[in-house]
Backbone of each chain as ProteinMPNN parsed JSONL, in Angstrom:
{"seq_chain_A": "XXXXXXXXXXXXXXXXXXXXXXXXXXXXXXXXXXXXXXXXXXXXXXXXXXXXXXXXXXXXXXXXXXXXXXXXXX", "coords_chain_A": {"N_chain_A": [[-57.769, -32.754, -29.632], [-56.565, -30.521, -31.195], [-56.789, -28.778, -29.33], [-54.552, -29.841, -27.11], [-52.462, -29.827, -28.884], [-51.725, -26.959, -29.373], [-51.79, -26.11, -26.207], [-49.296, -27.767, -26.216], [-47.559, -26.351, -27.77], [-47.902, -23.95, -26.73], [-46.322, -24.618, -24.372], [-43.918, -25.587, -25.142], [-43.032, -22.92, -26.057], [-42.734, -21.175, -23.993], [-40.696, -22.432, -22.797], [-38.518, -21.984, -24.346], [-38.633, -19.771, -24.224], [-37.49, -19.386, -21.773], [-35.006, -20.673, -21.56], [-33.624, -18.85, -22.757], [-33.511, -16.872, -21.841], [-32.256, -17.224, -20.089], [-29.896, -17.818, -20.768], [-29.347, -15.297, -21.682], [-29.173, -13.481, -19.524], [-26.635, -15.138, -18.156], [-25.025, -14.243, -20.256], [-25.166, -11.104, -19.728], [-24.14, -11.565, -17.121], [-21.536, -12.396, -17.606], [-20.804, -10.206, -18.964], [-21.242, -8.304, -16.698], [-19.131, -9.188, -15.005], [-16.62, -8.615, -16.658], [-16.792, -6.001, -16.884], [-16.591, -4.816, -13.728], [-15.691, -7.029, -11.935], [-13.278, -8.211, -13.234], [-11.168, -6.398, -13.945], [-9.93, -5.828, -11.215], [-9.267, -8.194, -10.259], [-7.861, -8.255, -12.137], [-5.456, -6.321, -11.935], [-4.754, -6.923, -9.012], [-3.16, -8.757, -9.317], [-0.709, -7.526, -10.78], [2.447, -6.922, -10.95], [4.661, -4.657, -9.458], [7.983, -3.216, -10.227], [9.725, -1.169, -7.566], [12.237, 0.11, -7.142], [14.715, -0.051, -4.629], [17.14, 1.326, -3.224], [18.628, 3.583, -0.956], [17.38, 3.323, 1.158], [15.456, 3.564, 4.228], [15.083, 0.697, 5.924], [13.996, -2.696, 7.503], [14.707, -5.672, 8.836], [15.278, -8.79, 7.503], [18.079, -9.202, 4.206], [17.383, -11.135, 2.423], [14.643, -11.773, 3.1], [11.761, -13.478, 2.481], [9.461, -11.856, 2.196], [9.283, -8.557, 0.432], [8.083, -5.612, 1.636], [7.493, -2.463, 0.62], [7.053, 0.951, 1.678], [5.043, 3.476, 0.992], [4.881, 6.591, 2.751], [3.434, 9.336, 4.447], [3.503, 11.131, 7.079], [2.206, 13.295, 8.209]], "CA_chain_A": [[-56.434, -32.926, -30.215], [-55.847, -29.74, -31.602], [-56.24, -27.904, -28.169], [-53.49, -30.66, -26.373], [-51.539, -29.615, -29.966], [-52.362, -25.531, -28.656], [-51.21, -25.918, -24.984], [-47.791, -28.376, -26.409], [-46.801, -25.48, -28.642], [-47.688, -22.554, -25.901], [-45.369, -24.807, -23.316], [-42.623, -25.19, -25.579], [-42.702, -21.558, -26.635], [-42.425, -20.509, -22.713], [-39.197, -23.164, -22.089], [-37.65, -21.855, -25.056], [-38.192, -18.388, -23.65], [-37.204, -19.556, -20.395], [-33.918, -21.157, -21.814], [-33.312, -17.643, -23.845], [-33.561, -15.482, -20.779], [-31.242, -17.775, -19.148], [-28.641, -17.338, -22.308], [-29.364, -13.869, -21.569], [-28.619, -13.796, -18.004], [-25.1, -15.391, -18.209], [-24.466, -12.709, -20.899], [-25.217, -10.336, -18.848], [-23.056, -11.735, -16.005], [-20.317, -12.103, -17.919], [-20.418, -8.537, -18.862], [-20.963, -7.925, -15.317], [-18.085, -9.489, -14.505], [-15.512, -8.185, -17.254], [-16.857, -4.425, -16.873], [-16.552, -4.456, -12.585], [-14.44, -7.585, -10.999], [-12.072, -8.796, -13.762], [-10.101, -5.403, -13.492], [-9.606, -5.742, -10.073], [-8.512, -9.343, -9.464], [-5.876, -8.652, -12.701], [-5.118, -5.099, -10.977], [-4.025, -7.12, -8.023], [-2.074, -9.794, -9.739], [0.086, -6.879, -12.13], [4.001, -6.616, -9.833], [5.626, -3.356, -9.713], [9.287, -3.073, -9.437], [10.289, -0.546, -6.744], [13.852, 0.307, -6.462], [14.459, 0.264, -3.033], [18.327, 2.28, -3.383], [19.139, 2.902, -0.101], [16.224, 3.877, 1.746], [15.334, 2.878, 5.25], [14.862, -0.745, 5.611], [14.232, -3.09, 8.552], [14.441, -7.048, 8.403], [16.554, -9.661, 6.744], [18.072, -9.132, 2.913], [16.775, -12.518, 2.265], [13.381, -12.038, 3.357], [10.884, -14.002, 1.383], [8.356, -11.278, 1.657], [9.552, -7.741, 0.695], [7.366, -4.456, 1.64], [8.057, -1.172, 0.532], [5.497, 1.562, 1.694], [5.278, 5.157, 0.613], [4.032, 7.13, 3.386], [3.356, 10.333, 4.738], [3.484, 11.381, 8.398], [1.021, 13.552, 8.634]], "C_chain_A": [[-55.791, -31.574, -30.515], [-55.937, -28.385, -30.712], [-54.721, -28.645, -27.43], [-52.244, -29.986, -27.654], [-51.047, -27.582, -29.455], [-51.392, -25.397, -27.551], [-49.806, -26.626, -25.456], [-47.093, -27.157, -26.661], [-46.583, -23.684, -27.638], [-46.234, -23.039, -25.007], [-43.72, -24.687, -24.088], [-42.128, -23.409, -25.669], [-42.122, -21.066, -24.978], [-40.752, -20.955, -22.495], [-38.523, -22.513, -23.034], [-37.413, -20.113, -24.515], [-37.358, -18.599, -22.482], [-35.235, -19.981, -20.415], [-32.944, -19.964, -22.512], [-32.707, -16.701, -22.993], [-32.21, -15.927, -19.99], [-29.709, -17.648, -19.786], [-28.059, -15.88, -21.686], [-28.48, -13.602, -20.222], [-26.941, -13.905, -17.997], [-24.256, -14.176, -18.843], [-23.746, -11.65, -20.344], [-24.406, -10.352, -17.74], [-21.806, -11.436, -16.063], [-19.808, -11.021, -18.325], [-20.298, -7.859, -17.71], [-19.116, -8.015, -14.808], [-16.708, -9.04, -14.789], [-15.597, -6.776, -16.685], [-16.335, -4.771, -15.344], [-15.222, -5.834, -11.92], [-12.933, -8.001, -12.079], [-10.746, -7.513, -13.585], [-9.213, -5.277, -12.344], [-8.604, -7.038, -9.371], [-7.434, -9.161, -10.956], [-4.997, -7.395, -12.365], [-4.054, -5.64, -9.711], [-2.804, -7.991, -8.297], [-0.768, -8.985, -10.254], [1.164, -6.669, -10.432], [4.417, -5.657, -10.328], [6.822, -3.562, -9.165], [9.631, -1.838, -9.198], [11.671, -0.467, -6.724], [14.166, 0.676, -5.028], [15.636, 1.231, -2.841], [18.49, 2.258, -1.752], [18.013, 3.77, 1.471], [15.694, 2.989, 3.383], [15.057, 1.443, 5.373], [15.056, -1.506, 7.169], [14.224, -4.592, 8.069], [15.464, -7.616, 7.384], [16.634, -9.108, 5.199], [17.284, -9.786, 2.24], [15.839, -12.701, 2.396], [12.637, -12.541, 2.541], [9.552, -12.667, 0.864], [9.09, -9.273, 1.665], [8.358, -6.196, 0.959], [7.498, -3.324, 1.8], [6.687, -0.06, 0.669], [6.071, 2.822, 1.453], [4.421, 5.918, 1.692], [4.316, 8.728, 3.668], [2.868, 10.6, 6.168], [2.229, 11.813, 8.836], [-0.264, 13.439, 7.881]], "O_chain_A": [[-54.622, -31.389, -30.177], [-55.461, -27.292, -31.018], [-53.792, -27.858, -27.242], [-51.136, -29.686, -27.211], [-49.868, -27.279, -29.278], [-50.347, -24.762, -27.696], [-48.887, -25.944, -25.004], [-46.141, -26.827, -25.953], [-45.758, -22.773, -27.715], [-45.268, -22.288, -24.872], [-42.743, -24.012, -23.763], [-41.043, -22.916, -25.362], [-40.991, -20.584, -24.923], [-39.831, -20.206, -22.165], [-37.432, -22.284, -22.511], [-36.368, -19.465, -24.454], [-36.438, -17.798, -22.319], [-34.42, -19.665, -19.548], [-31.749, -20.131, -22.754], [-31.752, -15.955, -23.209], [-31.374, -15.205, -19.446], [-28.651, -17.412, -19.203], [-26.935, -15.493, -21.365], [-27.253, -13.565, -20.122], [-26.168, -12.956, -17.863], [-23.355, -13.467, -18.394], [-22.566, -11.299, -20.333], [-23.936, -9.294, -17.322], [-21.078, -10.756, -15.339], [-18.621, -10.727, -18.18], [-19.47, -6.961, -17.551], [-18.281, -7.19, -14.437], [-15.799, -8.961, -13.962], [-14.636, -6.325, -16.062], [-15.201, -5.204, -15.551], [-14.088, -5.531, -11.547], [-11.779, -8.048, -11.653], [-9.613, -7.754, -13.169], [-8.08, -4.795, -12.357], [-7.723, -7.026, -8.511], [-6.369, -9.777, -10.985], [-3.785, -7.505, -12.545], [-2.974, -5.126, -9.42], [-1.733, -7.969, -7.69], [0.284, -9.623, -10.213], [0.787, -6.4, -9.292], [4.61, -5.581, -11.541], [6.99, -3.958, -8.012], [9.897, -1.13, -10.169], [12.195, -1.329, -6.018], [13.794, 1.709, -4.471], [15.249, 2.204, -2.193], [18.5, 1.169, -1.178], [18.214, 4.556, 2.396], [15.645, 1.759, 3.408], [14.602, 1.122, 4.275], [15.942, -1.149, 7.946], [13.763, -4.807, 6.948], [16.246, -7.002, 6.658], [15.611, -8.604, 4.736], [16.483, -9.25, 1.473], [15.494, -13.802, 1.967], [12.787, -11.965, 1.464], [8.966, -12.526, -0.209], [9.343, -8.747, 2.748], [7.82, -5.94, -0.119], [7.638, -2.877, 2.939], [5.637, -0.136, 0.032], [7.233, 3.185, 1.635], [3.203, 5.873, 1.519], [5.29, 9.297, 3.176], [1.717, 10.235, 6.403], [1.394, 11.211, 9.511], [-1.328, 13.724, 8.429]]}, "seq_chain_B": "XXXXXXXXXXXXXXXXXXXXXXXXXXXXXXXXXXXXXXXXXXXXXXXXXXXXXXXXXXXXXXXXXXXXXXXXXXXXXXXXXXXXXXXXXXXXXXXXXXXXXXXXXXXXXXXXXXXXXXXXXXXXXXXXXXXX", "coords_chain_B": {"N_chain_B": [[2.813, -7.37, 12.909], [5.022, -8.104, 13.926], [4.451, -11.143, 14.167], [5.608, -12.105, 11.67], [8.206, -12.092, 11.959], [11.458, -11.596, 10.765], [10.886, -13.108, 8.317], [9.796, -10.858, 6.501], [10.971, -8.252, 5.029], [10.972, -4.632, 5.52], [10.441, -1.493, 4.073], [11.147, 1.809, 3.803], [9.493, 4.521, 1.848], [9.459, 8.079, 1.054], [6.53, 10.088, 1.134], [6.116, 13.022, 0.709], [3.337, 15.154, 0.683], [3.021, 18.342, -0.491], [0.713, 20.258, -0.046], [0.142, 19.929, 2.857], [0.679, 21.007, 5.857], [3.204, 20.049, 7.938], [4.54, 17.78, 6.885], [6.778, 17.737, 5.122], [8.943, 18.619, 6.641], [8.703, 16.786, 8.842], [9.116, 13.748, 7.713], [12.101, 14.792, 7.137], [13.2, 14.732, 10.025], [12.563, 11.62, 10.561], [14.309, 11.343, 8.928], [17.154, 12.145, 9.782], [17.133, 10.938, 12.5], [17.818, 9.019, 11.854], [20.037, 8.946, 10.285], [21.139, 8.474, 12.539], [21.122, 6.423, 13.604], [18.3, 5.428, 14.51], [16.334, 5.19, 13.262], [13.952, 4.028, 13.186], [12.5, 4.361, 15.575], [12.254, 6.426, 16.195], [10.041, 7.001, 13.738], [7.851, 5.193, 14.294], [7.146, 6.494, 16.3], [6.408, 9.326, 15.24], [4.211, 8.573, 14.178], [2.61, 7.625, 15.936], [2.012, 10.393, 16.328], [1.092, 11.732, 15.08], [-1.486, 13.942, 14.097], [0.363, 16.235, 14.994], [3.114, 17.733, 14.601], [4.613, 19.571, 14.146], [7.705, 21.93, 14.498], [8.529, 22.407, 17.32], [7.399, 20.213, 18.1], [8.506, 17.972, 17.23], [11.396, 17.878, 17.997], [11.115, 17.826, 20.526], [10.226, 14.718, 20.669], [12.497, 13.781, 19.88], [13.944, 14.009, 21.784], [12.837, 12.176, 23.576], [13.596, 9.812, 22.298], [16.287, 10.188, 22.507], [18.01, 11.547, 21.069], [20.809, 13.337, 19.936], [20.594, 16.158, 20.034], [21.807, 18.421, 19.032], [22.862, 18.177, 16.377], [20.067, 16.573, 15.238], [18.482, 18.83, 15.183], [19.78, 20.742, 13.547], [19.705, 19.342, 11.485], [17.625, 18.916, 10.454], [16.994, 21.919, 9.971], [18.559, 22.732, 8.465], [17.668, 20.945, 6.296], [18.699, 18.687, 5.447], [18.272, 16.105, 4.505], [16.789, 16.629, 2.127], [17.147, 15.945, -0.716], [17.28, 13.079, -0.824], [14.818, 13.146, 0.117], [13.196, 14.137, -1.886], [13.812, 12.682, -4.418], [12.111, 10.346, -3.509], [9.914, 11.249, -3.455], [9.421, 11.958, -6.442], [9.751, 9.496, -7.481], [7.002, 8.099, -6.743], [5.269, 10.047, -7.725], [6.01, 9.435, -10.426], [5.297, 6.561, -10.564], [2.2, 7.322, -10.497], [1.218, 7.435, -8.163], [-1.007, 8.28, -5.593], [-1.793, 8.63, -3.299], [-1.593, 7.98, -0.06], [-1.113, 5.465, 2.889], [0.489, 4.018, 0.678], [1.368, 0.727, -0.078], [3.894, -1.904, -1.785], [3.787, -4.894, -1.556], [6.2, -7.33, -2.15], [5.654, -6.525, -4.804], [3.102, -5.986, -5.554], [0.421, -4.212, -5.919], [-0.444, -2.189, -2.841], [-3.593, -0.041, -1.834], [-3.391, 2.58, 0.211], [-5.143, 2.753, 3.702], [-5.711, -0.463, 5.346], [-7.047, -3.076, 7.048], [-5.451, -5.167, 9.058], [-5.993, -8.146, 8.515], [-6.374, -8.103, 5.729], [-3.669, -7.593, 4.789], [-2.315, -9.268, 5.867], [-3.661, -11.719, 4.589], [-2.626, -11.145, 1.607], [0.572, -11.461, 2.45], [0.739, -14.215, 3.475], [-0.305, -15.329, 1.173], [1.942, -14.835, -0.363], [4.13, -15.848, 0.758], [3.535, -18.781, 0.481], [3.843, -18.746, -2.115], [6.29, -18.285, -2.534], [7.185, -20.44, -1.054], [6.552, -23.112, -2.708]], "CA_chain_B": [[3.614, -8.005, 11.813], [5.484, -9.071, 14.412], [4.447, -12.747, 13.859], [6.489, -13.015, 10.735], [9.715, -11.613, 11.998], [12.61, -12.89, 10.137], [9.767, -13.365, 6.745], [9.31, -9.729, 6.157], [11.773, -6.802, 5.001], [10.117, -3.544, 5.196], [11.421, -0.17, 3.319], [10.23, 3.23, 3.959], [9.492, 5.812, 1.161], [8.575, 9.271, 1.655], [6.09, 10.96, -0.005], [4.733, 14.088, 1.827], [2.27, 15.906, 0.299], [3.311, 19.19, -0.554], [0.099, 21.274, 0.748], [0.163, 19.627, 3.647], [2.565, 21.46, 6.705], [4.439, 18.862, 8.485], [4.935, 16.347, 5.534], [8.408, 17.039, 4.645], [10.018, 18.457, 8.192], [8.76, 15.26, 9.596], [9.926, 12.991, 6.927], [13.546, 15.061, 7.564], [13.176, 13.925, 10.932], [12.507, 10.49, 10.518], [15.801, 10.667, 8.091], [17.484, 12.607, 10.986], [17.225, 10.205, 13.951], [18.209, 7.597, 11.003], [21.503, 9.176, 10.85], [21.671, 8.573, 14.617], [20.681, 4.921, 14.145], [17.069, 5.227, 15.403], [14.928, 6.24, 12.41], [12.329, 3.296, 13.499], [11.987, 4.48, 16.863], [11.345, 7.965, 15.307], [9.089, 6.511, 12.396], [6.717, 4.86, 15.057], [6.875, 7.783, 17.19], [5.868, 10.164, 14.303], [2.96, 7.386, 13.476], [1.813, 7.812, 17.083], [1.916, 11.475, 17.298], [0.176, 12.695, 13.981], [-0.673, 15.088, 12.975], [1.223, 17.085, 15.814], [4.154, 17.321, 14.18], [5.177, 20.956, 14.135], [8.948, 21.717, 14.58], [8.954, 21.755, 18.329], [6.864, 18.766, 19.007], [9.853, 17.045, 16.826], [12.711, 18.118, 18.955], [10.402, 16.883, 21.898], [10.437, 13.348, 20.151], [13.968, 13.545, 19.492], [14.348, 13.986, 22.824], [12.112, 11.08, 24.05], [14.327, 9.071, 22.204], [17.505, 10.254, 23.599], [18.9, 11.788, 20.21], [21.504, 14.368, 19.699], [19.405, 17.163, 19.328], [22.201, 20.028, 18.211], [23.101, 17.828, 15.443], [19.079, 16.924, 15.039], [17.938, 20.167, 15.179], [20.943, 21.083, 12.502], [19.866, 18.615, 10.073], [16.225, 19.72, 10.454], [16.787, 23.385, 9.596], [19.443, 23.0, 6.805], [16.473, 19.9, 5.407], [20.044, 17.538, 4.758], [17.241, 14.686, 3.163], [15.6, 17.069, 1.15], [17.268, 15.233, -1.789], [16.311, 11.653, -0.733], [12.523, 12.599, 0.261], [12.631, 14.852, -3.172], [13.604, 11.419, -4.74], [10.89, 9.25, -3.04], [8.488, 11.765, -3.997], [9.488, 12.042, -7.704], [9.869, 7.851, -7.886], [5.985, 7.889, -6.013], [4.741, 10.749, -9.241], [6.459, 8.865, -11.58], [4.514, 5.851, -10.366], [1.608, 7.483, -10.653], [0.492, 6.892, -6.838], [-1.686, 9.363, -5.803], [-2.733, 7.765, -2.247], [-0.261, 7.211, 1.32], [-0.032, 4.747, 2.444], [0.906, 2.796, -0.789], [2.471, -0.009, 0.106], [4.192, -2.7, -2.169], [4.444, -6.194, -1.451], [6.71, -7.919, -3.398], [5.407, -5.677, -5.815], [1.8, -6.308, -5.311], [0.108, -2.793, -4.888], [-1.91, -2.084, -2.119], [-3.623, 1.616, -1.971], [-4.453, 2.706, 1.35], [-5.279, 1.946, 5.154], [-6.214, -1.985, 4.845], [-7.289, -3.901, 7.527], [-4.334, -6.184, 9.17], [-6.09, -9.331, 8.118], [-6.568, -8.239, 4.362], [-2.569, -7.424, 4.457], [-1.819, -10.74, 6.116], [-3.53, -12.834, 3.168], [-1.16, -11.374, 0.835], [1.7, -11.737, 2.773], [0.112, -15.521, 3.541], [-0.021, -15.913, -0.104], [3.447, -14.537, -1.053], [5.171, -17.132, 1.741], [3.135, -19.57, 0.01], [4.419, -19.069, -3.495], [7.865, -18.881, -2.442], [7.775, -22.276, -0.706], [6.312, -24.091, -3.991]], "C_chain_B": [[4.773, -8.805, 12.432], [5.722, -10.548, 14.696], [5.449, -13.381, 12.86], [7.783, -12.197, 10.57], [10.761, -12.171, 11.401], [12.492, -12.996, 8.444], [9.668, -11.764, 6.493], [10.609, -8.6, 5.655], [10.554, -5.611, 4.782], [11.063, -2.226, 5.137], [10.172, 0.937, 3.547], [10.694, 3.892, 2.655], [8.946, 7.163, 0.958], [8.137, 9.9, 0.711], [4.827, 11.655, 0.862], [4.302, 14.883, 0.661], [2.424, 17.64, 0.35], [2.018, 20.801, 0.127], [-0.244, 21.001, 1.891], [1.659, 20.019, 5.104], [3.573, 20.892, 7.099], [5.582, 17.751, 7.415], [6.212, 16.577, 5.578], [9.132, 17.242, 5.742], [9.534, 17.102, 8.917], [9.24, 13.977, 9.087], [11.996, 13.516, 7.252], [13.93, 14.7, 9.204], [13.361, 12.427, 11.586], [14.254, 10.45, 9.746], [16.887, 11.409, 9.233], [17.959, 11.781, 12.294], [17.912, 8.885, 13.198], [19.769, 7.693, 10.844], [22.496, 8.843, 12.098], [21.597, 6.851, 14.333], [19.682, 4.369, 14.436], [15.947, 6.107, 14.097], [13.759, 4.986, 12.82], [11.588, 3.718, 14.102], [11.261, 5.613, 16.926], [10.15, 7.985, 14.455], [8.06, 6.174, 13.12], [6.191, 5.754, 16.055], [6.176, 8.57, 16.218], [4.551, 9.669, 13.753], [2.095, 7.887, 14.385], [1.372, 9.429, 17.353], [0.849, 12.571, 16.36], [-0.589, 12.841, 14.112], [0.097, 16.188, 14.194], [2.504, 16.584, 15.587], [5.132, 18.235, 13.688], [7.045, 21.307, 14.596], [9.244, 21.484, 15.935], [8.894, 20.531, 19.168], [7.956, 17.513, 18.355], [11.048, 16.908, 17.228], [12.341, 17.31, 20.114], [10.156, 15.901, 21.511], [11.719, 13.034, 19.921], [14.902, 13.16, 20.438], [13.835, 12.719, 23.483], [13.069, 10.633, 23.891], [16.093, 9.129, 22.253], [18.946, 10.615, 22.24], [19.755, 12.86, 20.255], [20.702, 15.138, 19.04], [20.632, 18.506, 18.709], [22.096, 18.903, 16.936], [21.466, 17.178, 14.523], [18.487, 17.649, 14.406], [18.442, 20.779, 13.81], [20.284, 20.613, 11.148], [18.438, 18.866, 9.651], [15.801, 20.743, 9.575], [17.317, 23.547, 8.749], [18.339, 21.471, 5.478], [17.618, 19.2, 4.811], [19.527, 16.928, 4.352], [17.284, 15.42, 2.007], [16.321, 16.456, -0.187], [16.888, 13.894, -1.859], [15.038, 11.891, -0.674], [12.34, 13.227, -1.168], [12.5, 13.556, -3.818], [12.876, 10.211, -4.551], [9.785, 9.723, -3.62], [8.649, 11.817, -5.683], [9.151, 10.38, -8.506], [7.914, 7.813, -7.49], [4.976, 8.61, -7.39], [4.665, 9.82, -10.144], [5.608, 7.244, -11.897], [3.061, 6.094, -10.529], [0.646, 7.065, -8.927], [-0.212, 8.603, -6.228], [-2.484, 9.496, -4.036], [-1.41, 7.512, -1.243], [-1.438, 7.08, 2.741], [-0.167, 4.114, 1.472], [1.539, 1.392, -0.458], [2.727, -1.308, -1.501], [4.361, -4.016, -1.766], [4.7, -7.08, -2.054], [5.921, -7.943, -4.753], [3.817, -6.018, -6.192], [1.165, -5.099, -4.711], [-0.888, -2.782, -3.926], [-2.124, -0.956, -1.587], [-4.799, 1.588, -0.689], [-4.393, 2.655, 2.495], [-5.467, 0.936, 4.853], [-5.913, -2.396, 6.503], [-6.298, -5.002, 7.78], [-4.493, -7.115, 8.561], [-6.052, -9.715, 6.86], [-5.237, -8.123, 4.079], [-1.993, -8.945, 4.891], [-2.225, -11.968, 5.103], [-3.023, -12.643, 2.157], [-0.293, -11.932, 1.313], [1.464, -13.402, 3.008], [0.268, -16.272, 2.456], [1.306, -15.75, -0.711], [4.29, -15.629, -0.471], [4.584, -17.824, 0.94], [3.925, -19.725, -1.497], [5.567, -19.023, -3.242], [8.468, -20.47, -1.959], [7.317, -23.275, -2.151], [7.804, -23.614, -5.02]], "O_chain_B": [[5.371, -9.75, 11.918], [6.699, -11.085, 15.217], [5.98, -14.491, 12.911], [8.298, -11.762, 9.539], [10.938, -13.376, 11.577], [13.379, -12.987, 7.59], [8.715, -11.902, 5.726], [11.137, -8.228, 6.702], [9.541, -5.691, 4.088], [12.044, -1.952, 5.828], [8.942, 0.926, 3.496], [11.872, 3.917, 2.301], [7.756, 7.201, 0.643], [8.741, 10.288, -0.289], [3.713, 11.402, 1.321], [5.079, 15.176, -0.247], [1.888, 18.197, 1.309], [2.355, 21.905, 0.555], [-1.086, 21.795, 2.309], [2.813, 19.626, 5.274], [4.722, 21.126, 6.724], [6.723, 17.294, 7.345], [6.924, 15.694, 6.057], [9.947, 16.38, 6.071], [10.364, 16.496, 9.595], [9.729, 13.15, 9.856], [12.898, 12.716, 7.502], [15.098, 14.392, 9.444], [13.967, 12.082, 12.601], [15.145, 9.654, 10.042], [17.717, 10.516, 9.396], [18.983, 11.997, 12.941], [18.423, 7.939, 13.798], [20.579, 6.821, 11.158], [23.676, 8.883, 12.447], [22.205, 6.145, 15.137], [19.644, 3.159, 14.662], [15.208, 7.092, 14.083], [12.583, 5.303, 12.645], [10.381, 3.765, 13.864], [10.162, 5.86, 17.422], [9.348, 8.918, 14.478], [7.049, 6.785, 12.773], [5.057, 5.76, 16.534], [4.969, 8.452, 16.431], [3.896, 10.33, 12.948], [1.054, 8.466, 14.073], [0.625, 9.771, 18.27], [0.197, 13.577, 16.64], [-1.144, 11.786, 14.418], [0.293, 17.256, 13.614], [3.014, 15.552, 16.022], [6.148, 17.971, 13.045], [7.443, 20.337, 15.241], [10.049, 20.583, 16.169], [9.521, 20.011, 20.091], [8.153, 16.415, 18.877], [11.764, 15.959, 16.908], [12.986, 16.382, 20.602], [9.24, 15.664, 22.297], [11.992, 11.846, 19.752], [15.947, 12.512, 20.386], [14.759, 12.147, 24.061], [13.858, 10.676, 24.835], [16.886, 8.21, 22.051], [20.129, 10.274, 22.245], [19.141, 13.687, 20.93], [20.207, 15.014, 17.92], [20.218, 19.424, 18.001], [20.944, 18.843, 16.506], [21.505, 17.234, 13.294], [17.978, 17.438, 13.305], [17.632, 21.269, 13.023], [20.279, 21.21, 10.072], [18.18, 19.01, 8.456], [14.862, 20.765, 8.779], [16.928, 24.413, 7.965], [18.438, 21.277, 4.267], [17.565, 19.078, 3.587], [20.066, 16.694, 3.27], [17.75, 14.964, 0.963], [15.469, 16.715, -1.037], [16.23, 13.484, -2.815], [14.17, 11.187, -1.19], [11.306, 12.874, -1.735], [11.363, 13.094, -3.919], [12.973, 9.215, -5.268], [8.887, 9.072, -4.155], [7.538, 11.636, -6.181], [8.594, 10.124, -9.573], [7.444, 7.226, -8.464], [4.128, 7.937, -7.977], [3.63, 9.376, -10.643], [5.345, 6.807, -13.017], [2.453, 5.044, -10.734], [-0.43, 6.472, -8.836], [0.172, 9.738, -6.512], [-3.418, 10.225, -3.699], [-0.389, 6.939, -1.623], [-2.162, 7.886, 3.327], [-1.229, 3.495, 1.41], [2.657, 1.353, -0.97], [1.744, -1.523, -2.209], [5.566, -4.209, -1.608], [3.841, -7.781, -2.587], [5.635, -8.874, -5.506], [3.576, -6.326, -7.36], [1.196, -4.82, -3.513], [-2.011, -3.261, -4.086], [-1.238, -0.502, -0.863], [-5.933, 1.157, -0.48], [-3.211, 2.427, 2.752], [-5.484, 0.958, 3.622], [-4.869, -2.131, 7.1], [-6.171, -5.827, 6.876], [-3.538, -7.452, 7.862], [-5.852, -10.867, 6.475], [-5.083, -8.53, 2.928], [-1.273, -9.608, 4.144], [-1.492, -12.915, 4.817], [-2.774, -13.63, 1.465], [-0.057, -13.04, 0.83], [2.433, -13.951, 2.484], [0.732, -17.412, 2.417], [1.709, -16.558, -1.548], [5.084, -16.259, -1.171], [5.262, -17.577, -0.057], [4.499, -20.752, -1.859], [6.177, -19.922, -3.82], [9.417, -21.21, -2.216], [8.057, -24.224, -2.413], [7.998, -24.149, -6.112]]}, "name": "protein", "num_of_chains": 2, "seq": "XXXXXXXXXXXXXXXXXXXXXXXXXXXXXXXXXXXXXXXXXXXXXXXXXXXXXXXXXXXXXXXXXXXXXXXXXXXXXXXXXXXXXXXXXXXXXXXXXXXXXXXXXXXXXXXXXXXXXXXXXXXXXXXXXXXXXXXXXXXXXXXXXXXXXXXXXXXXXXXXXXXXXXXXXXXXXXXXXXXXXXXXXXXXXXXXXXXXXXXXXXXXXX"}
């Protein structure tokens, strides 16, 4: 009896570790996740307004999609 | 980009790189042939030819495309932009961009070369939110 009582109390002790680590884990993810991707996917979402003034331009006024690039030749 | 002709406006802004040689006589170039009517034809030419882009190999593009080269040449050597590209480049600082090409789409930055297909699922997604 009071080995079956022994091995109950070792198994629980493991699942509860096992359930702890797993706590842990997520934690951990979710710090993963804030420190490295959340920057990036609200980085891409943030809109800048460009003044376009009167700067080369090809394509309709009206266009649904506008794209203004800054470049450099060479 | 030709697929979504019609769907697209596209704006040039210049921002040459000051220790870099060509950067701004080739940007005055591009604004040059634009005077004429033909800054695209110039703009894709100057795409194709970089970095050879020295003052005569720009006359010899000017010429390709069948521009008035005294008046060219003129606007070249007196730098007639140099207040618009100063102004692209001051708006580009002021932005804090640090990287060409930059582009914007509908104000969505994107820093860099990029891969056609990664520029086409913005633009994919931008048509998309305008039709809802």
């Amino acid at each position: 009896m009071d080995r079956r009582n022994r091995l109950s109390i070792f198994l629980l002790h493991i699942l509860s570790r096992v359930i702890e680590l797993t706590i842990r884990m997520k934690k951990i993810s979710i710090i993963l996740f804030i420190l490295f991707i959340a920057p990036y996917s609200f980085a891409d979402e943030k809109r800048y307004n460009v003044p376009i003034l009167d700067s080369p331009a090809s394509g309709p006024a009206n266009a649904p999609v506008t794209i203004i690039e800054f470049l450099d030749y060479q | 980009m030709k697929e979504y002709k019609g769907k697209i406006r596209l704006i040039v802004k210049h921002y040459p790189y000051k220790y870099r040689d060509f950067s701004h006589i080739s940007a005055e170039a591009a604004m040059a042939a634009h005077d004429q009517g033909k800054f695209w034809e110039m703009h894709h030419l100057l795409l194709k030819k970089s970095p050879q882009l020295d003052r005569e190999s720009l006359i010899k593009y000017a010429k390709e495309i069948n521009l008035d080269i005294r008046a060219f040449t003129e606007s070249l050597d007196k730098m007639k932009h140099s207040a618009i590209i100063e102004r692209d480049k001051k708006l580009a600082i002021d932005m804090d961009l640090y990287n060409t090409p930059t582009l914007f789409i509908n104000g969505r930055k994107v820093i860099g070369n990029r891969p056609y297909e990664y520029l086409k699922k913005i633009i994919e997604e931008e048509l998309r939110n305008v039709k809802k």
